[in-house]
N, C-alpha and C positions, 0 to 999 in steps of 0.2 A: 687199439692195436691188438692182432692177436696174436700170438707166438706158434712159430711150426719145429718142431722138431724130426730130423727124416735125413738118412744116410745116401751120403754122396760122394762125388769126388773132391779131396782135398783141395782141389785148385778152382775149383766153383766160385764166382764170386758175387754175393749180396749186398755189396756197398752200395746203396744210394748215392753218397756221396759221388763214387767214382764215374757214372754217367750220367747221359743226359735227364734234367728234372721232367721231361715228358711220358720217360718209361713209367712201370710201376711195377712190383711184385704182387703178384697172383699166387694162389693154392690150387696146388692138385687136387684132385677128389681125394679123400680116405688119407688125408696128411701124406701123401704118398713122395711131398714135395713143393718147392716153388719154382716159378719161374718168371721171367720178363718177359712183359709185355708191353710191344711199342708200337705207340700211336700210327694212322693209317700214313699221316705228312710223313715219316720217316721210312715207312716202308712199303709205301703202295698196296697194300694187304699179303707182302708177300713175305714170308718169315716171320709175320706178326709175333711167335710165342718161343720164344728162343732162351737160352742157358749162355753165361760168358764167364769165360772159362783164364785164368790167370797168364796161360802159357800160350793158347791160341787164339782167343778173342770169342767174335760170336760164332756160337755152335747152333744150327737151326734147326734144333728139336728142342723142345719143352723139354723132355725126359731124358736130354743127353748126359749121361754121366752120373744119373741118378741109382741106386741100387735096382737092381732088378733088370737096367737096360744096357748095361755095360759100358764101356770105356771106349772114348774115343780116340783115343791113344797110348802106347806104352807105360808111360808114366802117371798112369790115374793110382790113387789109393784112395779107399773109403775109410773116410769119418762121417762122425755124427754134427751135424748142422741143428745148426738154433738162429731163426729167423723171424725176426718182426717185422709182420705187414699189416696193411691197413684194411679193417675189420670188415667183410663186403657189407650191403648196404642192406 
């Protein structure tokens, strides 16, 4: 496992738990972030690398809502994120 830490929007969500066991969490280059990544069965290669968001669901960018890339909606606030994923190979 490795741990990311990297500012986002509060309504960001990293649960495993909460979807399907096919996704997975991915690293940005330069800690700059994670995001989910779902298998091709799920999305025909289209939106492959996506962020799900508490308030809207999936948002299809990798970097949505991330510091840097801004908000995709009125009600974002950035905190700091602590995220364990699986250590690439």
């Amino acid at each position: 496992m490795k741990t990311v830490k990297f500012n986002g929007c509060k309504h960001l969500v990293y649960d495993t738990s909460k979807y399907d066991n096919r996704l997975s969490l991915k690293e940005l280059p330069m800690e700059l972030g994670v995001y989910w990544e779902r298998p091709d069965c799920l999305c025909n290669g289209i939106n492959k690398e996506v962020q799900f968001c508490a308030l809207r669901g999936r948002l299809n960018s990798r970097i949505a809502c991330l510091e840097g890339a801004g908000f995709e909606c009125s009600l974002g606030e950035m905190v700091e994120h602590t995220v364990n994923i699986e250590a690439a190979p």
